[in-house]
KEKE-3310 file (N, C-alpha, C; in steps of 0.2 Angstrom, whole numbers, plus 5000, padded with zeros to 4 digits):
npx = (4985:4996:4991:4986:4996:5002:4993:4994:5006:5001:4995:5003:5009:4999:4997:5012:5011:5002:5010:5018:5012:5008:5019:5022:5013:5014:5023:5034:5025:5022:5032:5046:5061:5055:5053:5046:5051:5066:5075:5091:5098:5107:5111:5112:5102:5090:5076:5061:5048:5033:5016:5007:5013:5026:5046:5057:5074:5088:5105:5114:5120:5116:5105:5096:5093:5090:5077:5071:5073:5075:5086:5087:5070:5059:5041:5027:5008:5000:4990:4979:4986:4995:5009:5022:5030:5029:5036:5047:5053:5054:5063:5077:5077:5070:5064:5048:5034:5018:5008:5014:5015:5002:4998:5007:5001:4990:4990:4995:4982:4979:4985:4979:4973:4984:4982:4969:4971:4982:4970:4961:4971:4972:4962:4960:4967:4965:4951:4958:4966:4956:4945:4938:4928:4922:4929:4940:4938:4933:4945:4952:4946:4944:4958:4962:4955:4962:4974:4971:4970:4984:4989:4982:4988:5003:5006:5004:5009:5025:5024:5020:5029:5042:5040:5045:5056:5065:5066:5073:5086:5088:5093:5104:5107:5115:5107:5100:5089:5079:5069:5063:5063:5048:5042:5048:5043:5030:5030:5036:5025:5014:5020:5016:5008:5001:5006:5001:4987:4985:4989:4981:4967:4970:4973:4959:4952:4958:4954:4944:4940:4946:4938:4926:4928:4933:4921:4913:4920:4918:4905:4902:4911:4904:4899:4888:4890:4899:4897:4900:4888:4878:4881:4868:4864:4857:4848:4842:4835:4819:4804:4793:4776:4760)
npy = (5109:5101:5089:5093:5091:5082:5073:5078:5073:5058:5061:5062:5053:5043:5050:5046:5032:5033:5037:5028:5015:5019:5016:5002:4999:5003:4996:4985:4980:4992:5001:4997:4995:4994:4985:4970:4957:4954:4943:4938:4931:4913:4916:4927:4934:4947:4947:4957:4956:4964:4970:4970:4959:4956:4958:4957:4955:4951:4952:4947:4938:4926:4922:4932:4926:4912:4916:4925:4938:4956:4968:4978:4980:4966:4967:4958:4961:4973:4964:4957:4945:4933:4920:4917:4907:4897:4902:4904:4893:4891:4900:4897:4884:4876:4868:4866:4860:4854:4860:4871:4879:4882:4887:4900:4906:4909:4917:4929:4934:4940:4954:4964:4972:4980:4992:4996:4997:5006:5016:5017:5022:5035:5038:5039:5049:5062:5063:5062:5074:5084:5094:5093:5082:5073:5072:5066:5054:5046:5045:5039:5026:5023:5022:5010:4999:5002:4999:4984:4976:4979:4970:4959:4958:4960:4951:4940:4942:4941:4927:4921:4926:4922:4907:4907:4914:4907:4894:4896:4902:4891:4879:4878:4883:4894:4907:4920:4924:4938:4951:4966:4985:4987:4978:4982:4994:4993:4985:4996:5005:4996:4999:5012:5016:5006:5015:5027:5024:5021:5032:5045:5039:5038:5051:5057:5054:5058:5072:5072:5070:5080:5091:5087:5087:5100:5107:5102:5107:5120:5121:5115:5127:5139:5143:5144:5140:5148:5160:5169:5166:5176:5174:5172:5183:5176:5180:5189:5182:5179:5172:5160:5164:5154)
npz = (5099:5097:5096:5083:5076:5076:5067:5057:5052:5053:5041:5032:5031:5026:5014:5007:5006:4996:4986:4986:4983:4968:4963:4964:4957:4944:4939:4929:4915:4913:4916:4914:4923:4933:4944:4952:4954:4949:4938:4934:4920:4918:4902:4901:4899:4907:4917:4920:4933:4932:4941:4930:4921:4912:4907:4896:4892:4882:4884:4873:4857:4856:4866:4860:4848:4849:4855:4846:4847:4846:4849:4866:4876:4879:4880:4889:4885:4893:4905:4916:4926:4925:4918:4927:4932:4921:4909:4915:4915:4902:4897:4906:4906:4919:4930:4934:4945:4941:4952:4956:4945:4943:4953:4956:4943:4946:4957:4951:4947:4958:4961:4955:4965:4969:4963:4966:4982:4983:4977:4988:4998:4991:4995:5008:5011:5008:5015:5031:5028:5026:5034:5051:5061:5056:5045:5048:5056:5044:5036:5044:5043:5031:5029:5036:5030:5017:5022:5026:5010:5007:5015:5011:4998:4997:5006:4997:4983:4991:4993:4980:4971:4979:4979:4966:4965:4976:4971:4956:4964:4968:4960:4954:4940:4938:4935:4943:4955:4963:4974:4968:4965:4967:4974:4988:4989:4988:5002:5010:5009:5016:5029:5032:5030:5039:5051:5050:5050:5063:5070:5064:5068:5082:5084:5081:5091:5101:5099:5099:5112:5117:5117:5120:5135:5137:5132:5145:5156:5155:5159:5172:5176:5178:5165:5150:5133:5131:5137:5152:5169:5177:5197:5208:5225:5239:5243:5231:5225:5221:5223:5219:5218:5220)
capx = (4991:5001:4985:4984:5003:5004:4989:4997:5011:4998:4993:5008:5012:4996:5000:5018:5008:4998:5015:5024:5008:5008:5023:5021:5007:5016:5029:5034:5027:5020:5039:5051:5062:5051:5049:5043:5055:5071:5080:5099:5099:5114:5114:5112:5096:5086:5069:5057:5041:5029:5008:5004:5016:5035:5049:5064:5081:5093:5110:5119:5117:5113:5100:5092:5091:5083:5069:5069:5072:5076:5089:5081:5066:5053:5036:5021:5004:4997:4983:4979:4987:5001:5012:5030:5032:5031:5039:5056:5056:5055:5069:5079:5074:5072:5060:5040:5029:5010:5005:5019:5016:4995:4996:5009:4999:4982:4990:4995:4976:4977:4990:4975:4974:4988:4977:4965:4975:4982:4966:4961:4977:4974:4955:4958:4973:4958:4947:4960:4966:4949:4943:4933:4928:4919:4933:4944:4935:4932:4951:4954:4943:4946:4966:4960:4953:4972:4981:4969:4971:4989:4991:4983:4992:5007:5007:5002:5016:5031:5019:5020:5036:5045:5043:5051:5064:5068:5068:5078:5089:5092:5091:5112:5107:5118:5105:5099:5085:5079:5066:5066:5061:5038:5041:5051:5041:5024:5031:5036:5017:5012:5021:5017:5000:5000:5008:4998:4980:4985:4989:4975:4963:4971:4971:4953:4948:4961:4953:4934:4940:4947:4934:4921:4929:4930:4914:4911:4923:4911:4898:4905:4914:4895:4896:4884:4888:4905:4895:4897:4882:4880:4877:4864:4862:4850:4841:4841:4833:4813:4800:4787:4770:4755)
capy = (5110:5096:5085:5094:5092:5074:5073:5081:5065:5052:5063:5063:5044:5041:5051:5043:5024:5033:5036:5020:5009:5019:5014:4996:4998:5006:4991:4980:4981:4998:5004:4990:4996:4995:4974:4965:4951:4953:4938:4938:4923:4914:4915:4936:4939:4947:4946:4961:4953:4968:4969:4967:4957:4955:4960:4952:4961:4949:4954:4943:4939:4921:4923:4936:4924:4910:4918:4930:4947:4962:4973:4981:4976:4964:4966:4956:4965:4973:4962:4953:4937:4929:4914:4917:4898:4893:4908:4904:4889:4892:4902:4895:4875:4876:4862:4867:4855:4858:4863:4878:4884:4882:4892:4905:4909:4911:4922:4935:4938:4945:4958:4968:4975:4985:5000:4996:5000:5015:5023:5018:5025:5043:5041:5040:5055:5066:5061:5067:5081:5088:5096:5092:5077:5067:5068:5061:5046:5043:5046:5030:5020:5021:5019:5004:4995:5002:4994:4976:4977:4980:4967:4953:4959:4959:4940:4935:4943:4938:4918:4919:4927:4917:4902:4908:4916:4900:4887:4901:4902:4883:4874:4879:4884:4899:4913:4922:4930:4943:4954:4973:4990:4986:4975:4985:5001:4989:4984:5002:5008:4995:5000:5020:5014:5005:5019:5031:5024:5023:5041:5049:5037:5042:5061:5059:5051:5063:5079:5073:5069:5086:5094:5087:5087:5106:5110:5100:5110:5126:5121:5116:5133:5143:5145:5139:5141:5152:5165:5169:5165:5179:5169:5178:5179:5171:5189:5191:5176:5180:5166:5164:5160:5152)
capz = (5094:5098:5092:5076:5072:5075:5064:5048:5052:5049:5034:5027:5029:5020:5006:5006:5006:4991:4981:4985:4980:4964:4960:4963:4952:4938:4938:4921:4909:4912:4918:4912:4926:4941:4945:4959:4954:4944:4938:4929:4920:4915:4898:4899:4898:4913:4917:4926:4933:4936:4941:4923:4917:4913:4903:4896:4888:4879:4882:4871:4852:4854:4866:4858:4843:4853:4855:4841:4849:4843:4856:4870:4881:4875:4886:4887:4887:4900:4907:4923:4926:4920:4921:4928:4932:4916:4907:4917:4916:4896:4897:4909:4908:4924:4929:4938:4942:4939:4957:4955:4941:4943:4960:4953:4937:4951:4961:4949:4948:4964:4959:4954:4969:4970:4963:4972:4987:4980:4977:4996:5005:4991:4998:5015:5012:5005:5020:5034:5026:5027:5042:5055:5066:5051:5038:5051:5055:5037:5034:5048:5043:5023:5029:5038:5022:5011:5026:5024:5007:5005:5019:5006:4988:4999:5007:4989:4980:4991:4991:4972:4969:4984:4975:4961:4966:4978:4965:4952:4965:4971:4955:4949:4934:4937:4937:4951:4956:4967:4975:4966:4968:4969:4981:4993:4989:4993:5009:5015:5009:5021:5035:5032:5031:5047:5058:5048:5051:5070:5072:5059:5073:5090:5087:5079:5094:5108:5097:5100:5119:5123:5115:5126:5143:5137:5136:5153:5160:5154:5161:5179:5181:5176:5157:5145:5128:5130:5139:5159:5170:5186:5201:5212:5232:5242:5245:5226:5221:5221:5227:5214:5221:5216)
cpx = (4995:4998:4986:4994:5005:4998:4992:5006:5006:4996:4996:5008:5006:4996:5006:5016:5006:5004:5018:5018:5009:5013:5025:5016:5009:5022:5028:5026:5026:5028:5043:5058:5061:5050:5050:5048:5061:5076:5086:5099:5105:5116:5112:5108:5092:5079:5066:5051:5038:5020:5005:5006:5022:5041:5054:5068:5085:5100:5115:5118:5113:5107:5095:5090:5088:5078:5066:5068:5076:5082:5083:5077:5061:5047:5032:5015:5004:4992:4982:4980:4992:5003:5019:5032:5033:5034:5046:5059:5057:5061:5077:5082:5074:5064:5053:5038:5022:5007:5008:5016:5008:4994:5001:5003:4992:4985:4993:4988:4976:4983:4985:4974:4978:4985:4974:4966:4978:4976:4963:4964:4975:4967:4955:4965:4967:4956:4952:4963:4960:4946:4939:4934:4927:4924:4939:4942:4935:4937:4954:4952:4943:4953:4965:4960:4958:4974:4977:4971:4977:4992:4991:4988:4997:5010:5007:5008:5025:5028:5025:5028:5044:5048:5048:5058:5068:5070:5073:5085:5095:5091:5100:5110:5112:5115:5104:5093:5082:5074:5067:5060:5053:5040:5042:5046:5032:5025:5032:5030:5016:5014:5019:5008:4997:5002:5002:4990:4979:4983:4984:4968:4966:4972:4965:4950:4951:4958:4946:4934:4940:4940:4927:4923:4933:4925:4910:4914:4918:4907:4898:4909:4908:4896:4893:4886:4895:4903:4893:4892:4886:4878:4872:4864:4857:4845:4838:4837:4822:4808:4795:4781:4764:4749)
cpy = (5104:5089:5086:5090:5083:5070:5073:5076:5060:5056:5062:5057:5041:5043:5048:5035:5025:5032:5031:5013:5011:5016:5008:4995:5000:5002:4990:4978:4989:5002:4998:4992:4995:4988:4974:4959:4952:4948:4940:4929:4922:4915:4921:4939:4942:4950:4951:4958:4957:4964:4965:4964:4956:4957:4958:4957:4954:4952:4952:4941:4931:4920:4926:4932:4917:4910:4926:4936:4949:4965:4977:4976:4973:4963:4964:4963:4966:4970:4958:4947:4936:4924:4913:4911:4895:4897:4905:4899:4885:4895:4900:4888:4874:4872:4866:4863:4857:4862:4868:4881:4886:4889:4899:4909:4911:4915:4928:4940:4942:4954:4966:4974:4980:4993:5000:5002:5005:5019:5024:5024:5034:5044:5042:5048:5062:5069:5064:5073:5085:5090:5093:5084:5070:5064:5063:5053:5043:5041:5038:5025:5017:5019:5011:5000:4995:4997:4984:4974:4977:4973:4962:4953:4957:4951:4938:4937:4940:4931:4917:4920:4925:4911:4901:4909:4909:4896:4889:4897:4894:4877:4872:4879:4891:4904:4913:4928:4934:4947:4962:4977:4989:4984:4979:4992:4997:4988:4991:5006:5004:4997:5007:5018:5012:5012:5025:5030:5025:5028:5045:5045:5039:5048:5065:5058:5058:5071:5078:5072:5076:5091:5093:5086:5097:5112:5108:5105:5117:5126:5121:5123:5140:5146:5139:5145:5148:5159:5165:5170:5169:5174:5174:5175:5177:5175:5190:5188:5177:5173:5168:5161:5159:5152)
cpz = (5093:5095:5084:5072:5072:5070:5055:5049:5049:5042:5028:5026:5027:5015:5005:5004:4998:4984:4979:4984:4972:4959:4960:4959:4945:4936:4931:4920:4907:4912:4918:4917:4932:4940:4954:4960:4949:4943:4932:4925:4916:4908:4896:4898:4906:4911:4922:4926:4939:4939:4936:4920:4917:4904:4902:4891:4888:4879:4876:4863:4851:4858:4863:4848:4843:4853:4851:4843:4845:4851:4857:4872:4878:4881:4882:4887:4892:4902:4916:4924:4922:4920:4921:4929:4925:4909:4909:4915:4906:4894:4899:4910:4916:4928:4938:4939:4942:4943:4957:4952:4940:4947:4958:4949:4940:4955:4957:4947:4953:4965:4956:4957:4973:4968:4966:4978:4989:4980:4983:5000:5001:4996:5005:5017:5011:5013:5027:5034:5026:5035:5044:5058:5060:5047:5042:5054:5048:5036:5038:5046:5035:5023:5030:5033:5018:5015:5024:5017:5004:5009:5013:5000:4992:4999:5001:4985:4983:4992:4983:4969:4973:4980:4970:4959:4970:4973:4959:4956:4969:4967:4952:4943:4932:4936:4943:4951:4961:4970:4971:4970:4970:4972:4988:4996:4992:5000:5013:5014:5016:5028:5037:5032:5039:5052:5056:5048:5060:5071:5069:5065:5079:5090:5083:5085:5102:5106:5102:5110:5123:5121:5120:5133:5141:5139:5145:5158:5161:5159:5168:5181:5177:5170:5156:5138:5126:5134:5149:5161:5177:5190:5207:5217:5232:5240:5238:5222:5224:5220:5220:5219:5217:5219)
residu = (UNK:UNK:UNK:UNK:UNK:UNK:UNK:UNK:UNK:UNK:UNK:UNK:UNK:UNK:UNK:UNK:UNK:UNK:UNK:UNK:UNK:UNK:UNK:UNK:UNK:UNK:UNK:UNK:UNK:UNK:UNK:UNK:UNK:UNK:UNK:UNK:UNK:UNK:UNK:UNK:UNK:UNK:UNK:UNK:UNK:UNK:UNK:UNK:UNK:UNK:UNK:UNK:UNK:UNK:UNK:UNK:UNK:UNK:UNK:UNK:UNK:UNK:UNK:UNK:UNK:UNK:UNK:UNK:UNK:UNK:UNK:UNK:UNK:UNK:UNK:UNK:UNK:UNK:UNK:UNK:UNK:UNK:UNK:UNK:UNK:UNK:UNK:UNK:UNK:UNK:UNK:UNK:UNK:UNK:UNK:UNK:UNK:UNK:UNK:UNK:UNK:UNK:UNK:UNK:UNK:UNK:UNK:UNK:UNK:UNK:UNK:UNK:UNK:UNK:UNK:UNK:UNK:UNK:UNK:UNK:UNK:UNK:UNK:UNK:UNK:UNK:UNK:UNK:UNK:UNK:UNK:UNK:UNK:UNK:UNK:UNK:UNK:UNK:UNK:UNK:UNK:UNK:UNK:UNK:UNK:UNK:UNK:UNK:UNK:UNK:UNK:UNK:UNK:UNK:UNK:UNK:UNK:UNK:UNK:UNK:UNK:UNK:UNK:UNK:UNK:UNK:UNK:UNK:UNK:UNK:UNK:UNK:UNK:UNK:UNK:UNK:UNK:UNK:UNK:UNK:UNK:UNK:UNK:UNK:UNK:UNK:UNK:UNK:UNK:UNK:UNK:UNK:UNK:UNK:UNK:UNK:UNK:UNK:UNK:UNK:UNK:UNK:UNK:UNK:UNK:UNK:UNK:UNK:UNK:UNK:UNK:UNK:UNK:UNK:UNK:UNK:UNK:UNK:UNK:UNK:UNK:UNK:UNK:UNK:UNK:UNK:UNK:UNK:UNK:UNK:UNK:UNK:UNK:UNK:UNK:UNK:UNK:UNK:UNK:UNK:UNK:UNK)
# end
């Protein structure tokens, strides 16, 4: 009992990983609220820079005449791959050099990933919620692959968006930038992932243990097969001869 119950814990915290990747996947441009990155910058415009892309909102009327906005949010396409280094530093004049802005725009490829990792943590949610000895194995070892998985997109998104937000924030140009909601909700997948492939593997593995020092027990106290075995005396036991 006490196996199953700690079981339906790691289940949950894969389905919870499965939620909180979605919604780093459903970042800017797809949700112009949801960013990975959000800059203020000082002349009022602020920037969301999701998975696919990013989103900009002029506050003011001489930005927004600048760069020819309309009020409201202006979003790129959705596609894979960006270039936040040379975006900001169009906005902002806020000086890149080539190696920046090269390695930024190459690590947004990897941002792809974020589904990916999501449809892992629902497959391996699937996989131990399913009965038995096999779907829990499955269930560990498809969490395994989300948690590797969310490990690299991770590194690579606070890499990529590290730089950015550093150099935003140590140029005085007067904006500021910041980590947002995808990142945060990435990093707590991650961690609901990790504790949760743990425990979905150690009470796959304490099921399959008691289960066979079970039947050993059987067997040592004279059943076989769940059905007691009479023992006979000596006197009762018939000699066969040949």
């Amino acid at each position: 009992m006490k196996t199953g119950f700690f079981h339906h814990i790691g289940t949950f915290l894969l389905f919870a990983a499965t939620i909180l990747l979605l919604i780093t996947s459903i970042s800017a441009p797809v949700i112009n609220s949801i960013a990975l990155l959000r800059v203020r910058l000082d002349n009022g415009g602020l920037v969301e820079f999701g998975s696919w892309g990013y989103c900009l909102q002029g506050s003011d009327d001489s930005f927004r005449a600048r760069f020819n906005f309309n009020d409201g949010d202006q979003c790129t396409g959705k596609h894979i791959g960006y270039n936040p280094a040379e975006f900001v530093q169009t906005l902002d004049d806020t000086t890149y050099n080539r190696a920046q802005i090269d390695t930024t725009k190459a690590l947004t490829r990897v941002m792809v990933l974020h589904p990916v990792a999501c449809a892992l943590a629902f497959l391996a949610f699937l996989f131990a919620a399913g009965s038995g000895f096999c779907g829990a194995i499955f269930g560990a070892i498809t969490a395994t692959v989300a948690w590797i998985v969310t490990l690299v997109v991770m590194a690579t998104d606070f890499v990529l968006f590290g730089i950015i937000k550093n150099h935003i924030n140590d140029d005085g140009s007067g904006s500021h930038a910041y980590f947002h909601t995808a990142m945060w909700t990435l990093l707590a997948a991650f961690i609901c992932l990790f504790f949760g492939t743990l425990i979905v593997f150690f009470t796959c593995c304490s099921s399959r243990m008691h289960r066979q020092n079970h039947v050993a027990v059987k067997h040592e106290t004279g059943y076989a097969h769940g059905t007691p075995v009479r023992k006979r005396h000596f006197w009762q036991r018939r000699t066969t001869r040949y």
